[in-house]
VEXDREN-2710 file (C-alpha; in Angstrom, 1 decimal):
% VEXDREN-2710
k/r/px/py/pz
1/UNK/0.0/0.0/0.0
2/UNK/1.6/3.0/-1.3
3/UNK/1.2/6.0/1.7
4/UNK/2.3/8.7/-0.6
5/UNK/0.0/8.3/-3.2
6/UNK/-1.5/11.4/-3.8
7/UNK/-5.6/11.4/-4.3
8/UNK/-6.7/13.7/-7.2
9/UNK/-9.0/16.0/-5.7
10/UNK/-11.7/17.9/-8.0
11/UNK/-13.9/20.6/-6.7
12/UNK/-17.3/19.2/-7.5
13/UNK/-20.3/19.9/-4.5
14/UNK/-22.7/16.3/-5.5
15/UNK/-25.7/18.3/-3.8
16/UNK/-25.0/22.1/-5.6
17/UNK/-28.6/21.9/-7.5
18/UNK/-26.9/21.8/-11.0
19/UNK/-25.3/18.3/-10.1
20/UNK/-28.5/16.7/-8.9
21/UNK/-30.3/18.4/-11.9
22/UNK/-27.9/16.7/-14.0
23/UNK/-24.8/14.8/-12.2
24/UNK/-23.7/13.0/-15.3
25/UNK/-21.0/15.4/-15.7
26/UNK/-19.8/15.3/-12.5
27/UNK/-19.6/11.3/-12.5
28/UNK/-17.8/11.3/-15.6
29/UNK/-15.1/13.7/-14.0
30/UNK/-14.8/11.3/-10.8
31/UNK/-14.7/8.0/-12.7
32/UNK/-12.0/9.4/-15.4
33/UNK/-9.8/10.9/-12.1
34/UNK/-9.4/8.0/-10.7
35/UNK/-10.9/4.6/-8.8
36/UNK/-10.8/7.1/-5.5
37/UNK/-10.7/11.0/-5.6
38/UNK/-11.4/13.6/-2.9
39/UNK/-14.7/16.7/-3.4
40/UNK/-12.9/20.6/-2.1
41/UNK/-16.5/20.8/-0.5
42/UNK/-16.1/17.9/1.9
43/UNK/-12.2/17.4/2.8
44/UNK/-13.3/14.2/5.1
45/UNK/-14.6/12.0/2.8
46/UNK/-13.8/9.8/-0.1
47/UNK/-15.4/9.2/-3.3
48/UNK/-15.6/6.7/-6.0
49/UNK/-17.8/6.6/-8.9
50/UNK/-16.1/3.5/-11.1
51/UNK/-18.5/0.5/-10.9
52/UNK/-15.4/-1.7/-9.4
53/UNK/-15.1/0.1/-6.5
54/UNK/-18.5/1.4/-5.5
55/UNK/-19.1/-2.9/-6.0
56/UNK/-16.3/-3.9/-3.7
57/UNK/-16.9/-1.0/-1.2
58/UNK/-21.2/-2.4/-1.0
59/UNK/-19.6/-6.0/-0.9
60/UNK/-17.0/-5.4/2.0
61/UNK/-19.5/-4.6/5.3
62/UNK/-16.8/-6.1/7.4
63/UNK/-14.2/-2.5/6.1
64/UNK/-17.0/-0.7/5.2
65/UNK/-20.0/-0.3/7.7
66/UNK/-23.4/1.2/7.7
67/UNK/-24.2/1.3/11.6
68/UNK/-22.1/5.1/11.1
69/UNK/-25.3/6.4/8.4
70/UNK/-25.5/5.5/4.7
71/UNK/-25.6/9.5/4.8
72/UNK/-22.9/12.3/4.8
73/UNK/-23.2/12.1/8.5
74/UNK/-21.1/9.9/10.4
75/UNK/-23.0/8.8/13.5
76/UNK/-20.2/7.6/15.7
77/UNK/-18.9/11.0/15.5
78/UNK/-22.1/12.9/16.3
79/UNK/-25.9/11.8/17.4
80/UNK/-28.5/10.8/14.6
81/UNK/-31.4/13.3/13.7
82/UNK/-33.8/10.3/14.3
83/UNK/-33.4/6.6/15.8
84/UNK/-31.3/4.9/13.6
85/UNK/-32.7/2.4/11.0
86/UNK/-32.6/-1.2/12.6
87/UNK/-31.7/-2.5/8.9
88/UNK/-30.1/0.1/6.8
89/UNK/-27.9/1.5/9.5
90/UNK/-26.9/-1.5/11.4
91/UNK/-24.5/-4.1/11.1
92/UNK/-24.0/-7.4/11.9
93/UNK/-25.2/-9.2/14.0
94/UNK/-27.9/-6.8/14.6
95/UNK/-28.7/-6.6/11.4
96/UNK/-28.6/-9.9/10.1
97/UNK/-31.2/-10.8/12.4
98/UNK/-33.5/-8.0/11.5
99/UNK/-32.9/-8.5/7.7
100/UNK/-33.7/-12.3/8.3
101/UNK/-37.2/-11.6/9.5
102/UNK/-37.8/-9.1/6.7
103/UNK/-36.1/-11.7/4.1
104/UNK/-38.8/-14.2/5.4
105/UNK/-41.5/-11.7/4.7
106/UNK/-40.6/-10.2/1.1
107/UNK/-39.7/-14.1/0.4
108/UNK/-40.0/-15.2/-3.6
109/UNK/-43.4/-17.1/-2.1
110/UNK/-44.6/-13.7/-0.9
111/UNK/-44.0/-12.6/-4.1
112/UNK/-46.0/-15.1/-5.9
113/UNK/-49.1/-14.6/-4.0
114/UNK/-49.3/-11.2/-4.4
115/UNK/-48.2/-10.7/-8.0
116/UNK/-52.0/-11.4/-9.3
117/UNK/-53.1/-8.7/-6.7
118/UNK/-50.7/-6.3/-7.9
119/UNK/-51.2/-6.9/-11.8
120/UNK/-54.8/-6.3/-11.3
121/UNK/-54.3/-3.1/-9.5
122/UNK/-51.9/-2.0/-12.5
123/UNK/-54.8/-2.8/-15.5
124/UNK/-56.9/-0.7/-12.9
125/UNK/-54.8/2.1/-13.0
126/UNK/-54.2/2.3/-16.7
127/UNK/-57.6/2.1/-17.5
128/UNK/-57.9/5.2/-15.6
129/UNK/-54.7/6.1/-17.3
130/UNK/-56.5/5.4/-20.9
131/UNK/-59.6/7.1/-20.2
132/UNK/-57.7/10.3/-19.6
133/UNK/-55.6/9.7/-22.9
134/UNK/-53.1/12.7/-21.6
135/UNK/-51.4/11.8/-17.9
136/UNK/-48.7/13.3/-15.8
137/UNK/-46.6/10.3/-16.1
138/UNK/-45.7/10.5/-12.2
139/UNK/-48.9/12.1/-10.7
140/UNK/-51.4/10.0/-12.6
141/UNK/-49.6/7.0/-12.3
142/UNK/-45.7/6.3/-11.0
143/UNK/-46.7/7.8/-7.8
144/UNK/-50.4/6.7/-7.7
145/UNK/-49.1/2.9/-8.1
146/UNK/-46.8/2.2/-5.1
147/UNK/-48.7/4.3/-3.2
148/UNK/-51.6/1.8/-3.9
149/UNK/-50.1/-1.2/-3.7
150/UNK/-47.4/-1.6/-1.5
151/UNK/-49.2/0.0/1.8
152/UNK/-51.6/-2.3/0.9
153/UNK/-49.4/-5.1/1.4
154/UNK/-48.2/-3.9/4.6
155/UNK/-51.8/-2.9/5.8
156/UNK/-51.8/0.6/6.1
157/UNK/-55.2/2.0/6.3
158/UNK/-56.3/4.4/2.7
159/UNK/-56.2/7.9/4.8
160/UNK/-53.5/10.1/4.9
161/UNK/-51.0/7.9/2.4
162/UNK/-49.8/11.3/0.8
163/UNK/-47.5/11.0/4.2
164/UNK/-45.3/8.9/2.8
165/UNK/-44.5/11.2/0.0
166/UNK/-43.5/13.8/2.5
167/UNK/-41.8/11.5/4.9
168/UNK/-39.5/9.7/1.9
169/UNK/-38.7/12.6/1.0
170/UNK/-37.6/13.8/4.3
171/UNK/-35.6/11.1/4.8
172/UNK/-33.3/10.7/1.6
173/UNK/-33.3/14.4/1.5
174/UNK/-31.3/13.8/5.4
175/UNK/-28.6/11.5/3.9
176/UNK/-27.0/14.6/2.4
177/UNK/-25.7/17.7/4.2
178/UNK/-28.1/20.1/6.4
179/UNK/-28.9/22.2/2.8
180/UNK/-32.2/24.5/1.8
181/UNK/-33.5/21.3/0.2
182/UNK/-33.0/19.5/3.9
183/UNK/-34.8/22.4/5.7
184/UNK/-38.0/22.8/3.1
185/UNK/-38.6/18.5/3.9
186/UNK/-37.9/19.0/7.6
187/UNK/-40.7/22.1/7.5
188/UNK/-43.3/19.9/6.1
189/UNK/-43.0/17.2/8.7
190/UNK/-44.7/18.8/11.4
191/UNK/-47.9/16.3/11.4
192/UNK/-46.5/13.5/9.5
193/UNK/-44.2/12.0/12.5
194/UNK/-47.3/11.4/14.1
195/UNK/-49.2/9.8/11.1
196/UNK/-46.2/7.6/10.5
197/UNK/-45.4/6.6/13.9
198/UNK/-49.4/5.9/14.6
199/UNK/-49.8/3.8/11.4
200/UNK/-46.3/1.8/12.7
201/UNK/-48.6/0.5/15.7
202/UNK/-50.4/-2.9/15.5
203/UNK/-53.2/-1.8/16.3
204/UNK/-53.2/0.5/12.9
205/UNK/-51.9/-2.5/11.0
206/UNK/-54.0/-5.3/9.4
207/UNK/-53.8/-8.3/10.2
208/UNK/-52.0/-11.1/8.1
209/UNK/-50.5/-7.8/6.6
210/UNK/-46.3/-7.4/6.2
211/UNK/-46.6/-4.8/8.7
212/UNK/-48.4/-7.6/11.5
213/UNK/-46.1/-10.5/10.4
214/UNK/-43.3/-8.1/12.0
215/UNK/-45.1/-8.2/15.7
216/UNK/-45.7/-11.9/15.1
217/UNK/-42.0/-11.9/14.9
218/UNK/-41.8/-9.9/18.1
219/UNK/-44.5/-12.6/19.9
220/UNK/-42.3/-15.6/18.6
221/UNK/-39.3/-13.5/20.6
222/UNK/-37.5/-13.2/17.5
223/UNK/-37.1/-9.0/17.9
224/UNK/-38.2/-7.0/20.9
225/UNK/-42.0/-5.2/20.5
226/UNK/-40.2/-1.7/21.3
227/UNK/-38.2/-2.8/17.8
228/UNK/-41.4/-3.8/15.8
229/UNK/-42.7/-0.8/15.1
230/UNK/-39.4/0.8/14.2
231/UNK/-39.0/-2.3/11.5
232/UNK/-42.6/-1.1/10.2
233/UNK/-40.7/1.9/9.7
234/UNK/-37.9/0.7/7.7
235/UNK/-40.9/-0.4/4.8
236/UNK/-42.3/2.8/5.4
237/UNK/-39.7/4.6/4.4
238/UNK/-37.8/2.6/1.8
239/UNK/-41.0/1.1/0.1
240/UNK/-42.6/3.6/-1.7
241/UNK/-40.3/6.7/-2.7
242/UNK/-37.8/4.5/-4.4
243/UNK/-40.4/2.4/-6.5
244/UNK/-42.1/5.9/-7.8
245/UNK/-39.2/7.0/-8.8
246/UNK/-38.2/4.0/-10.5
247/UNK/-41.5/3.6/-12.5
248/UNK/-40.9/7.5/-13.3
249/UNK/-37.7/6.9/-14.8
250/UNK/-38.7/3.6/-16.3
251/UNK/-41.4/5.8/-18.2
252/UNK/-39.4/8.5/-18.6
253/UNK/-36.8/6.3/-20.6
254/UNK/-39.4/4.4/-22.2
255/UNK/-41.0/8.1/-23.5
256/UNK/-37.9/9.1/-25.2
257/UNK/-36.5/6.5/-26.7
258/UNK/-39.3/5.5/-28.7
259/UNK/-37.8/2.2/-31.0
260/UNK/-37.0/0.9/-27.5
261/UNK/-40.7/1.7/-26.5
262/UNK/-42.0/-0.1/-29.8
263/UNK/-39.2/-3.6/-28.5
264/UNK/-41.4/-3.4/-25.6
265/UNK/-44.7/-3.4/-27.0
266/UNK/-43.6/-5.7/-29.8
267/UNK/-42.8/-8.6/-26.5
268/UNK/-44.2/-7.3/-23.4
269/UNK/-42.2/-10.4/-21.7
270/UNK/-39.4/-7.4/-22.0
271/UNK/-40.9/-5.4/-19.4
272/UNK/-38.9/-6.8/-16.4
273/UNK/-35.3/-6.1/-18.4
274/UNK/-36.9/-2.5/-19.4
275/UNK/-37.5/-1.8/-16.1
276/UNK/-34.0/-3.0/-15.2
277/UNK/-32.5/-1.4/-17.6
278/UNK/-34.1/2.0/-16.4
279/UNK/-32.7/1.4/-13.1
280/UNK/-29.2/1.2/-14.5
281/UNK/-29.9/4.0/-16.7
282/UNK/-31.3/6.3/-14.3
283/UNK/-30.4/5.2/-11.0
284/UNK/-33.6/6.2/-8.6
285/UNK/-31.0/6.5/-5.1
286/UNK/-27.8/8.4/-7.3
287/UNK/-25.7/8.5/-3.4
288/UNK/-25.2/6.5/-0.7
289/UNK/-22.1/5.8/2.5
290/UNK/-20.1/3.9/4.2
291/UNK/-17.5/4.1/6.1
292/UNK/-14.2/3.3/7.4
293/UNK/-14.8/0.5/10.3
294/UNK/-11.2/0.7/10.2
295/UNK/-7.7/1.5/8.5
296/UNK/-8.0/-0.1/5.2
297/UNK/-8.0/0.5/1.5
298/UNK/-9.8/0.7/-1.8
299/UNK/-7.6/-0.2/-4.9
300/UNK/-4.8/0.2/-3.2
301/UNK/-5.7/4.0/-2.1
302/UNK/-5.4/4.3/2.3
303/UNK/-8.8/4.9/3.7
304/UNK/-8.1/5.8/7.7
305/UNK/-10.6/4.7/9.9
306/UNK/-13.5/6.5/10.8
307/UNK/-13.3/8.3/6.7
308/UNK/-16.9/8.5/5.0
309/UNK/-17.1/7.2/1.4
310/UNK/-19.3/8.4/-0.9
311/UNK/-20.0/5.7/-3.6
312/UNK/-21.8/7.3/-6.8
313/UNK/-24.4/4.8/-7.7
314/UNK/-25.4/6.2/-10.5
315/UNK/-21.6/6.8/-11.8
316/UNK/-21.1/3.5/-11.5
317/UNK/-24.1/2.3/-13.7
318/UNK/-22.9/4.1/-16.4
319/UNK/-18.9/3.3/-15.9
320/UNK/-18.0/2.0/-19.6
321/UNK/-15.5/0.0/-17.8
322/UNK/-18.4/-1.9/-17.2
323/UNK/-21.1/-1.3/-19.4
324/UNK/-20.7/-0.9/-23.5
325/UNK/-22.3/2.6/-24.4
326/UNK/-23.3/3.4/-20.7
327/UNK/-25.8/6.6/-22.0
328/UNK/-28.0/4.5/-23.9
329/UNK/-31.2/2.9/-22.8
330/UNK/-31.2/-0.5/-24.3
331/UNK/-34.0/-3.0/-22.9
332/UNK/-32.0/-6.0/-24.9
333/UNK/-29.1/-5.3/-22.5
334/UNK/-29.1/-7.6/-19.6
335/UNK/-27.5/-4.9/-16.6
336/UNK/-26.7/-7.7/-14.2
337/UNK/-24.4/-6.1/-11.4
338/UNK/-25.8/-2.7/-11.7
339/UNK/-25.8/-1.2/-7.6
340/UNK/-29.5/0.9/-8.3
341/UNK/-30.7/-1.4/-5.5
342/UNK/-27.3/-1.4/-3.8
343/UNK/-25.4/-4.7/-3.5
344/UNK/-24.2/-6.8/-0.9
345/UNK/-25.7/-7.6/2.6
346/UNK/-27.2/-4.5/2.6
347/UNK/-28.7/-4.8/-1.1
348/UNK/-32.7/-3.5/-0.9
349/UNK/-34.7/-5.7/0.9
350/UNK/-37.6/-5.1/-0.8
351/UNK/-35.9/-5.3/-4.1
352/UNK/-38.4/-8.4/-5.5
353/UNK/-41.0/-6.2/-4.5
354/UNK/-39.8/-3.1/-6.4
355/UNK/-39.0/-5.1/-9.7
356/UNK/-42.8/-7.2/-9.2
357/UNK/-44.1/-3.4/-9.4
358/UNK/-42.0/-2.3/-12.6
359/UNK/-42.6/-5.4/-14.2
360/UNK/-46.7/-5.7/-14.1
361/UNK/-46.8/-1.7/-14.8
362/UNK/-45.1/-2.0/-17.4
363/UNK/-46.6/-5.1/-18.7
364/UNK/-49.8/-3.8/-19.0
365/UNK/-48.4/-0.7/-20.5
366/UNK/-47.3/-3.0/-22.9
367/UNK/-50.0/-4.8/-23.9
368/UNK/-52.3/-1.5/-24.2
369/UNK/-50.3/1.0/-25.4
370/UNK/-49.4/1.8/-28.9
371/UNK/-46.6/4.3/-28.0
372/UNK/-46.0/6.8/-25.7
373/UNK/-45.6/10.3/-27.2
374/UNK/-43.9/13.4/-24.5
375/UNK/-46.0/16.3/-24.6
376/UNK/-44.2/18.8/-23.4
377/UNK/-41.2/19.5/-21.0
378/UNK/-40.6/17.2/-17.5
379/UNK/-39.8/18.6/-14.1
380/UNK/-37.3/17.3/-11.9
381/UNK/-38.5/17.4/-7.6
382/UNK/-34.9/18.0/-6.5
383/UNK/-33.6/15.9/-3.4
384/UNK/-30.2/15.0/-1.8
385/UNK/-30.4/11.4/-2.8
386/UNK/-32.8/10.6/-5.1
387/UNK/-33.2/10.8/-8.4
388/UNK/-37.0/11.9/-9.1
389/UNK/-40.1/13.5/-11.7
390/UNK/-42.0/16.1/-10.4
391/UNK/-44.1/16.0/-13.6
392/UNK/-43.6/14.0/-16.9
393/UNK/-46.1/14.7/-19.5
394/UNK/-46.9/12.1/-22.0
395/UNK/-49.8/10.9/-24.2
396/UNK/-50.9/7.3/-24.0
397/UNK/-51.8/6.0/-28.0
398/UNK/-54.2/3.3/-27.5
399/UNK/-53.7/-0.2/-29.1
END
């Protein structure tokens, strides 16, 4: 390990609003610096936007930990602005028990069961959709979808689901620094703590639903019942944001590259690999941490203990080291290893969930729609970690 090596350091800010408007830029920068570089704005981290290395960092929790925050904040170094996630900022052990009950949960049979539920929901929604001819791509449907479904599934009761679209963003909008995009989320929480922490208790949560097969965890003694409700939380939180923004890009894609659009309708059996394609494309989380458990090093670069790393998830899904013309959309391509979801022990949870949603939207999208024509310009919701559509306006041309 080479102790002199200098690390190129480039004077990039990843949450100055013209990088998350567009941070493709910026990635290109990091990746062609070097497999490590240092940001001017933040002396005390590390970055890496190369596919490798944002891989082997995900893959390594026994070097790189997430009990610290998947954020910019490192928690052993000052106090969490909320109780820390019992699955995304844990480690092992503690978290390989949690994630064991939630594995069990989201298992493939789960999957199965609900996929005819969640299919019909989607030809629901698009006949809606149809009817209206002209949609907001995320308002009529990326946002109304998971919102639908996947609350649902946990048992959360109809009322007051707009929470979650004010808590989510909230709480990706906290993995970055304390910015004017932190503040406006934190000013609109005022009621929703309450709604969400309410609709986290049993007695809120339907029976049979994912949300009570967590306290029937905590009656078998598998997890305490002061941790139930903070696992409710964790699905919460993670569940819905993500999967709206990953339909919204899916459709976003889909919109403007129209002879990829026409592959799709051609063989709707292509929606799962368009939707995964879209997630390599347009990584939905662009950000997210680790850091330093303790001296160690990342291709062949020191990383002291205690250092932050900030691995570009949406650099490394378009590294060409990894993939052959990164910028274009192409549902033939088959983007196994791409880190949208993360990878790694900590890899998304809920990730069969997530893809079971893209795939049955899309599906019937398929099967209905003749093509999908943009009708006029899209607007980005800005946030610290996420890539998202505020409004994407599109035309649906009936079969």
């Amino acid at each position: 390990m080479n102790h002199t090596m200098t690390i190129p350091e480039l004077d990039f800010d990843p949450y100055a609003p013209e990088n998350l408007n567009d941070p493709y830029p910026m990635h290109h920068a990091v990746r062609e610096a070097g497999p490590v570089v240092r940001l001017k704005p933040y002396p005390s981290l590390v970055a890496c936007s190369r596919h490798e290395q944002v891989h082997a960092v995900l893959n390594d929790h026994v070097n790189f930990i997430s009990g610290a925050g998947v954020g910019l904040t490192n928690f052993n170094l000052e106090a969490p602005f909320r109780p820390k996630s019992l699955i995304l900022e844990a480690d092992p052990p503690q978290h390989t028990q949690m994630r064991a009950i939630l594995s069990r949960i989201l298992s493939p049979k789960t999957v199965m069961q609900i996929r005819e539920t969640f299919a019909a929901e989607a030809e629901t929604l698009l006949d809606r959709c149809m009817d209206q001819g002209t949609i907001d791509g995320i308002h009529d449907l990326a946002q109304l979808y998971p919102l639908k479904v996947f609350p649902d599934a946990v048992g959360v009761e109809a009322d007051g689901r707009e929470n979650l679209l004010i808590y989510g963003d909230m709480v990706f909008n906290a993995l970055g620094p304390r910015n004017e995009l932190l503040a406006k989320s934190a000013a609109r929480m005022g009621p929703v703590t309450e709604w969400i922490m309410a609709h986290c208790a049993r007695e809120n949560l339907r029976p049979g639903g994912f949300g009570d097969q967590i306290y029937q965890a905590a009656d078998a003694g598998e997890i305490s019942h002061e941790q139930a409700p903070m696992l409710v939380r964790s699905f919460l939180s993670a569940g819905v944001d993500t999967t709206i923004n990953g339909l919204g890009n899916a459709l976003f894609a889909l919109a403007h590259h129209p002879a990829e659009y026409a592959r799709l309708h051609a063989d709707p059996a292509l929606a799962r690999p368009a939707f995964e394609e879209a997630l390599r494309w347009e990584s939905t989380a662009q950000t997210f941490y680790r850091t330093a458990g303790r001296d160690t090093e990342i291709a062949g670069v020191p990383v002291a203990k205690n250092t932050k790393v900030l691995c570009f998830l949406g650099g490394a899904n378009r590294d060409p080291r990894k993939w052959p013309e990164p910028e274009r959309y192409d549902i033939g391509r088959r983007p196994t290893g791409h880190v949208a979801l993360g990878s790694g022990i900590h890899g998304c949870v809920g990730q069969a969930i997530a893809r079971l949603e893209g795939e049955v939207v899309l599906t019937a999208l398929a099967r209905r729609v003749k093509a999908i024509e943009v009708t006029g310009p899209h607007t980005r919701r800005p946030n610290n970690t996420l890539r998202a559509l505020d409004t994407l306006p599109l035309r649906l041309i009936p079969v």
